[in-house]
C-alpha positions in Angstrom: 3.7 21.1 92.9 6.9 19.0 93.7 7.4 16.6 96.0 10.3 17.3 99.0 11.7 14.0 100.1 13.4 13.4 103.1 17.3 12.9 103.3 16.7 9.7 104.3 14.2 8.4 101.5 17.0 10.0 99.2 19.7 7.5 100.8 17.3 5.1 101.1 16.9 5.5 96.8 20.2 5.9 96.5 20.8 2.7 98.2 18.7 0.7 96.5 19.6 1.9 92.9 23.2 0.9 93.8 22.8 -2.3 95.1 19.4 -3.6 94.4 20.6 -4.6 91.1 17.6 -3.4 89.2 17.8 -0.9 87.0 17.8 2.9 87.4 14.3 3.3 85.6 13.0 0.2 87.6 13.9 1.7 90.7 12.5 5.1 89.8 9.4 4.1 88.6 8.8 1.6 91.6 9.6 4.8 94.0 7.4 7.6 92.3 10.2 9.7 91.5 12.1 11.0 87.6 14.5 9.0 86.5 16.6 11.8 86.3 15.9 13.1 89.7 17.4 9.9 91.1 20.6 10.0 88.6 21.0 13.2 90.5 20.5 11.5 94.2 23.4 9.1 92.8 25.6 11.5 91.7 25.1 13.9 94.4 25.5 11.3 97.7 27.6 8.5 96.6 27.8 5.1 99.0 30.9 4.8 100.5 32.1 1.7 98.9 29.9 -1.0 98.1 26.9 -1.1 101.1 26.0 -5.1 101.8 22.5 -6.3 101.8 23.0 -6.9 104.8 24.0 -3.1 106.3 20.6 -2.1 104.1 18.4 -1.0 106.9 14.9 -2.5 107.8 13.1 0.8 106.2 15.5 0.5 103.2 14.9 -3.2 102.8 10.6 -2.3 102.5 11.5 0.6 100.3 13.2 -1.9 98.2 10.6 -4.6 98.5 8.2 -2.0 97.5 10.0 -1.3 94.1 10.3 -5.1 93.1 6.6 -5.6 93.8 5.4 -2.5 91.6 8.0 -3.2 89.2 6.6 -7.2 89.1 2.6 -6.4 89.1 3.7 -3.9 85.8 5.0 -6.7 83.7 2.5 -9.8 84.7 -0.8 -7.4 84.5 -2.5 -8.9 81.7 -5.0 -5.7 82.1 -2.7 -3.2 81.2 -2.3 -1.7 77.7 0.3 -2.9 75.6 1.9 -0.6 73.5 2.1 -0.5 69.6 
């Protein structure tokens, strides 16, 4: 069954694949969602202009802390499989 996510997670992923400066996959993977799901979110609610770090709200700013840290244990766990 899909997920729903809330309008504001959706700006909140929107805001972070904009300004976060990781990249689209990274940031899709980290937030459980298809890559192409979020190219939606982009395309669909735009930023207006470019948003500082600093306007990033709290929630965004764990949301985005969230993604680095899953996106950091995937490429320094010496457990998981390498591919071929």
């Amino acid at each position: 069954m899909a997920t729903r996510h809330t309008d504001e997670f959706r700006r909140d992923a929107v805001r972070i694949a904009v300004t976060s400066g990781l990249t689209r996959p990274q940031v899709s993977s980290g937030l459980g969602v298809g890559l192409s799901t979020l190219n939606t979110w982009v395309q669909k609610h735009p930023l207006p202009g470019r948003a500082l770090r600093s306007n990033v709200p709290r929630g965004s700013t764990m949301l985005l802390w969230r993604v680095r840290t899953r996106t950091l244990r995937k490429r320094t766990n010496p457990f998981a499989k390498k591919s071929a």
